[in-house]
N, C-alpha and C positions, 0 to 999 in steps of 0.2 A: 351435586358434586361439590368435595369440599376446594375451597379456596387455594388450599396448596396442588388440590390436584389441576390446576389450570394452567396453560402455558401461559408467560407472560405475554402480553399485547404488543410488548417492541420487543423481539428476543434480544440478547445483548449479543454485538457484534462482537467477534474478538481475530479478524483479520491481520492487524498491525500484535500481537501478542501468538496469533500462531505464527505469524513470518517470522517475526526472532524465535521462537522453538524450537520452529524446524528449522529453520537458517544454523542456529548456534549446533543444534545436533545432528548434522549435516556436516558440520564444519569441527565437529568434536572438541568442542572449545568449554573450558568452565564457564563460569559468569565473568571471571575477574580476567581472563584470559582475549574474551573480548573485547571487556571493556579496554584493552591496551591496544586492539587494535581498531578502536574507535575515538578515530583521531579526525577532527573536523578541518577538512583540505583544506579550506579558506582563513581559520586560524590559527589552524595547529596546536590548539587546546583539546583535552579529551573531556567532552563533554558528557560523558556516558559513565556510571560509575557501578560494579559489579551485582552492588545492593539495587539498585535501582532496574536493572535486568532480571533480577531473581525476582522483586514485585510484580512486572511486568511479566513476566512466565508464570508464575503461580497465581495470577490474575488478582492479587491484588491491589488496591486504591492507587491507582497514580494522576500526574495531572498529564496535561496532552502535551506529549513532547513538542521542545521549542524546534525551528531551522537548525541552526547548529547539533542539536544532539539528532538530528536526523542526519544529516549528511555526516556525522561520526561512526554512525547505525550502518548506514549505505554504506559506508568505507570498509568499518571492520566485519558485516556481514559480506561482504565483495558480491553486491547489486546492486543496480542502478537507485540512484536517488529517488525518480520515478516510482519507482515501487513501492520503496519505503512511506513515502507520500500518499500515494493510494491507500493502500493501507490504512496509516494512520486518518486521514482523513473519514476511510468510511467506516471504522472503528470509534471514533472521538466526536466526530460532525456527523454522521451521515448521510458522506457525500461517496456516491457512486457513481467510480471514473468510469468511462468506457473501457470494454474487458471484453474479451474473449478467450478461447482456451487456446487458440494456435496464435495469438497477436496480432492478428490481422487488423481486426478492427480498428487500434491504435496505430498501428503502421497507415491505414486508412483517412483517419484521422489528419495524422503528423503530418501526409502529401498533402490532403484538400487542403491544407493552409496556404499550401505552395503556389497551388492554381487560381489562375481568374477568375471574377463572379463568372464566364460563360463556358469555360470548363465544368466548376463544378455543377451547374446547370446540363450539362451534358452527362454529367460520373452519375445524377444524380436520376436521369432519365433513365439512361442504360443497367443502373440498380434496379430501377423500378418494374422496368423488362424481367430481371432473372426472378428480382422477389419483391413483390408490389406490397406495400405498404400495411399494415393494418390498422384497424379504426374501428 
């Protein structure tokens, strides 16, 4: 088998570049149309600039967006910060947040923080009843 016909050994993610794709053409927005309304809440600078979205969709070379141009990202795509962050994270790092397709999981998540070590000793019993672990 020649060389080229092999997949790569890390496929490349591209999770945080298809959320702006589809985000932006969901939202029917140009590049430069976004980036006006990626305006970072915290400074009110727009840190996102139209050239830099059009790299990022056509996949190519960029660096890993800073905090600020994410929550300018989150702003002018209208979704949570959270997401955009996931995303990017397991696109650039890969780092693989907890997911699922109806949001449970992290709604799951988000309460065990809430509870006692003997609650979640409890959440985690009554888990282990419906679906016991694997190993």
């Amino acid at each position: 088998m020649a060389a080229q016909d092999r997949a790569p050994a890390h496929p490349r993610r591209t999770q945080f570049r298809d959320l702006v794709r589809e985000r932006r053409a969901a939202l029917g927005l140009s590049y430069e149309k976004l980036a006006a309304r990626c305006i970072d809440p915290e400074t009110g600078t727009q840190p996102v600039k139209g050239s830099w979205l059009h790299r990022v969709e056509t996949n190519l070379s960029i660096q890993a967006p800073d905090l600020p141009q994410l929550r300018g990202l989150a702003a002018g795509l209208d979704i949570p910060l959270g997401r955009v962050q996931d995303a990017a994270g397991s696109e650039f790092f890969g780092i693989d947040a907890v997911w699922s397709v109806s949001g449970d999981a992290r709604a799951l998540v988000e309460r065990a923080d809430r509870m006692t070590p003997e609650q979640r000793d409890q959440l985690m019993r009554l888990l282990d009843t419906f679906a016991p672990p694997t190993e």
